[in-house]
C-alpha positions as CSV (number, residue, x, y, z in Angstrom):
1,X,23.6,-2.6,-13.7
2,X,24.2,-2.0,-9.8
3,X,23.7,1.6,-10.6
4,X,20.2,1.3,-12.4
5,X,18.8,-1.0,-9.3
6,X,20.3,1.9,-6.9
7,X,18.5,4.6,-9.2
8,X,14.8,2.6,-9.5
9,X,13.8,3.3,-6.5
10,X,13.6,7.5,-7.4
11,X,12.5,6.6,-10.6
12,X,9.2,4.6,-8.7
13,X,8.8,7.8,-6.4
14,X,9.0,10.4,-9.6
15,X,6.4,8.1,-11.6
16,X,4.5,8.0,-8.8
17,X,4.7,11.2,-8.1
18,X,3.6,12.4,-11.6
19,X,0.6,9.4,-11.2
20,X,-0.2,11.6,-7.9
21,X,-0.2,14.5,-10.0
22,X,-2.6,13.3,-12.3
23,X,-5.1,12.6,-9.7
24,X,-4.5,15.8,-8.4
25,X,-5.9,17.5,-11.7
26,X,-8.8,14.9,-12.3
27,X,-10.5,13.9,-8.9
28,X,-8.8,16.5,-6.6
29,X,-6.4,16.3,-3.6
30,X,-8.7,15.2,-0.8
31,X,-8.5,11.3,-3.0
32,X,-5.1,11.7,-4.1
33,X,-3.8,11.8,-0.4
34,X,-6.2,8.9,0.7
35,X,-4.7,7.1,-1.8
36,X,-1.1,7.8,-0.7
37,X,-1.8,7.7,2.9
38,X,-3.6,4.1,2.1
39,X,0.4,2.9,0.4
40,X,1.6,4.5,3.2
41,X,-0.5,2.3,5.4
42,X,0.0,-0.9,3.9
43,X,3.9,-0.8,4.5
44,X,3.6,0.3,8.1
45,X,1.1,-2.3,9.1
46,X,3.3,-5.3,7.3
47,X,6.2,-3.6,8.7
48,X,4.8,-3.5,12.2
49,X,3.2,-7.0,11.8
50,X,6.9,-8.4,11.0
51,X,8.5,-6.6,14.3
52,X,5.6,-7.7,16.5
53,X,5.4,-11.3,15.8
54,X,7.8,-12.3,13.0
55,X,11.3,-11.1,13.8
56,X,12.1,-13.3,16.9
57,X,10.8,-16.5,15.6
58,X,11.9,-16.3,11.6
59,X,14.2,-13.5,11.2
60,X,14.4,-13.8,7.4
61,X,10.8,-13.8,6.8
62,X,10.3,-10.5,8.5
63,X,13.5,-8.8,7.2
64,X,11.7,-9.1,3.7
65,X,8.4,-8.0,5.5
66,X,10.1,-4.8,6.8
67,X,11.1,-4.1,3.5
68,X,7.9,-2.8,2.4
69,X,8.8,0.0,5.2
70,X,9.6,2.0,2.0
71,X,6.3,2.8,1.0
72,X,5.9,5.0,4.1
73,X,9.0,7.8,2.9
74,X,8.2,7.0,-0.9
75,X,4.7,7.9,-0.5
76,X,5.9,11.1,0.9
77,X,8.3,11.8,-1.1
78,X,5.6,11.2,-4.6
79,X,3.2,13.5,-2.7
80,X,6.0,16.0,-2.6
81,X,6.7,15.1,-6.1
82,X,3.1,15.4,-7.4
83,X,3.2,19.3,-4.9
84,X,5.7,20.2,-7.3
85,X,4.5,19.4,-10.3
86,X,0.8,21.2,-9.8
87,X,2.8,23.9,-8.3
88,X,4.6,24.6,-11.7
89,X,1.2,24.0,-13.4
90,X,-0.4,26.4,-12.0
91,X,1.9,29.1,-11.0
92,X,4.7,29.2,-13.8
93,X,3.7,32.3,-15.9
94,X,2.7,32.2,-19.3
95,X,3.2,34.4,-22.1
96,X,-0.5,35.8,-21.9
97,X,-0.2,35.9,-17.7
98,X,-0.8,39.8,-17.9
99,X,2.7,39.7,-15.4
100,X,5.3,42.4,-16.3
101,X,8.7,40.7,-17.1
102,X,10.0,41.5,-14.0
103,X,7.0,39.9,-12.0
104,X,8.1,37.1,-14.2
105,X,11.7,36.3,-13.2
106,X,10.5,37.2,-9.6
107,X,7.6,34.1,-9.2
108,X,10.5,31.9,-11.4
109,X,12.4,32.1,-9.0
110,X,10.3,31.7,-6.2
111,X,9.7,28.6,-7.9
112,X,13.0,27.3,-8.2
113,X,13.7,27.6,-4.3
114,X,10.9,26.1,-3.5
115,X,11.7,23.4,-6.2
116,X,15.1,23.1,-4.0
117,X,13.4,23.2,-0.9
118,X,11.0,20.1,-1.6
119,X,13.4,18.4,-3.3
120,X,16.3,18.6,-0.3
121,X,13.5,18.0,2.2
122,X,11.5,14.9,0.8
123,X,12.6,13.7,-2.7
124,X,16.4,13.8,-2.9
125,X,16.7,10.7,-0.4
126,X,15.1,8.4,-3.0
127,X,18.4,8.5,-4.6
128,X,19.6,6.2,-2.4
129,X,16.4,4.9,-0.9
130,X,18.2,1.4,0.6
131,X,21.1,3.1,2.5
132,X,18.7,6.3,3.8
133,X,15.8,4.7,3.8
134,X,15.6,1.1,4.5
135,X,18.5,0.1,6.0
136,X,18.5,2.2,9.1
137,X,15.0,1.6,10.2
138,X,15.8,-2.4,9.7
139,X,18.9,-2.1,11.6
140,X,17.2,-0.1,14.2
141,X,14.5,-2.4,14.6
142,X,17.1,-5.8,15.2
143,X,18.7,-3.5,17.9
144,X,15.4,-3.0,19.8
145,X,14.3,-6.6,19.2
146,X,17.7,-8.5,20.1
147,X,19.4,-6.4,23.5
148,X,22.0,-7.6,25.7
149,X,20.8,-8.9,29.3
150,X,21.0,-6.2,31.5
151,X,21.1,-7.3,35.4
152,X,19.6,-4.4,36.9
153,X,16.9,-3.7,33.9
154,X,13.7,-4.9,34.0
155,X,13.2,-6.9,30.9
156,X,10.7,-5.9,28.4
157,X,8.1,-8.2,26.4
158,X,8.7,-8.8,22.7
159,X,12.3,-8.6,23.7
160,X,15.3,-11.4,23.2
161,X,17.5,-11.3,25.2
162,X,21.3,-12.4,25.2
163,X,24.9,-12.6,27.3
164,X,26.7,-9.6,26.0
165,X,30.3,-11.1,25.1
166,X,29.0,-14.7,25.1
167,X,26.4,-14.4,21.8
168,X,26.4,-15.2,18.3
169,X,23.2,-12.5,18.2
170,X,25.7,-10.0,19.2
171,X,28.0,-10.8,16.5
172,X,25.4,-11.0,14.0
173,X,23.4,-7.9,14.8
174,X,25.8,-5.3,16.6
175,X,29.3,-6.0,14.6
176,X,29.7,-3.4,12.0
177,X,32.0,-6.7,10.2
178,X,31.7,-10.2,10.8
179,X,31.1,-13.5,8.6
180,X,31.3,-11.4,5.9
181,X,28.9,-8.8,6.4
182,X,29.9,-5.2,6.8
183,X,27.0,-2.7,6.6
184,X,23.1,-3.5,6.9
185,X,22.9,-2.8,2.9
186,X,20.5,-5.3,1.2
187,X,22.7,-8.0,0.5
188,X,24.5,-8.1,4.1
189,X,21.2,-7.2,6.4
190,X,20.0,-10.5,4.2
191,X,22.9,-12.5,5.0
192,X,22.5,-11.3,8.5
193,X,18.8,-11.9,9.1
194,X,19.9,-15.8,8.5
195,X,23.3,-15.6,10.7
196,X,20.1,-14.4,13.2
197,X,17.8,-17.6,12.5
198,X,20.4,-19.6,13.2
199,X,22.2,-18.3,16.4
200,X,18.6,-18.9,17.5
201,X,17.9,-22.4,17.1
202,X,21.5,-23.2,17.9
203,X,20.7,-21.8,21.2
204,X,22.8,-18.7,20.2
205,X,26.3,-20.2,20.9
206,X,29.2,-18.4,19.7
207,X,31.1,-20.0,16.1
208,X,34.5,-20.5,16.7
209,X,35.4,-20.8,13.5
210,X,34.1,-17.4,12.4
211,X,35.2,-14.0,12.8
């Protein structure tokens, strides 16, 4: 089952893709990239609306914000998808292409490596969209939200700050282990995001009791 959640997201971007593809042949390409520009959109604006206002205050709420982050890289990596599909359309010869074999196996395999190239470049991540994808841009975004006080820095707006050794943010956020957490995968950047909420209202002082 694990391995079928892990897969769905390349599944999504090569439905998509061929959805993108379809548009391509009907209303033309000029709509078909408005379109995925406008998904594209949507999760950066929701993404930057949960680091701009949401993060600080309820950590959880924008964790599941930033999640629709994806949409930016799956839109395009389905535009890449759809690229490859009209590509093969229209440029794998036929039987009645007037090409001498030769010319044949020649634009087949210009095919192919640029069937690699795409796919290496903006498709292959999908695979494993959450650990490629998702979780460094969430992790990146709690370590330029939540820094540690720097004496001799100015301090920046938007920014919480904390004691570096003295913090229950620290533990939370810039531990690669701790309160059973040990990667920023989507169960443990969850199960972080609420270690987060509540260092905060607790005024951020350090558990004892947890390592």
């Amino acid at each position: 089952m694990s391995k079928l959640l892990l897969a769905f997201p390349a599944f999504v971007v090569a439905l998509f893709g061929v959805v993108l593809a379809i548009g391509w042949f009907s209303i033309g390409l000029n709509y078909v990239l408005i379109f995925a520009a406008s998904i594209a959109l949507f999760g950066w604006l929701i993404d930057w609306m949960a680091r701009r206002w949401v993060i600080t205050k309820r950590p959880s709420v924008a964790l599941w914000m930033m999640e629709f982050w994806v949409l930016c890289p799956g839109a395009v990596a389905a535009v890449a998808a759809a690229f490859l599909i009209v590509l093969n359309v229209y440029l794998k010869p036929g039987d009645a292409s007037g090409l001498t074999s030769e010319q044949k196996e020649l634009l087949s395999a210009v095919l192919t490596a640029l069937t690699a190239l795409v796919t290496a470049a903006f498709i292959k991540a999908a695979d494993d969209a959450d650990s490629t994808w998702i979780a460094p841009h969430i992790r990146d975004a709690f370590y330029k939200t939540f820094r540690p006080i720097v004496p001799s820095a100015q301090k920046e707006p938007g920014v919480h700050y904390f004691t570096l050794g003295h913090s229950e943010l620290e533990r939370w956020i810039y531990r690669e282990t701790y309160g059973g957490v040990e990667s920023w995968n989507f169960r443990d950047r969850h199960r972080r995001a609420r270690g987060v909420y509540l260092a905060i209202v607790n005024g951020d002082t350090p558990d004892p009791n947890r390592q």
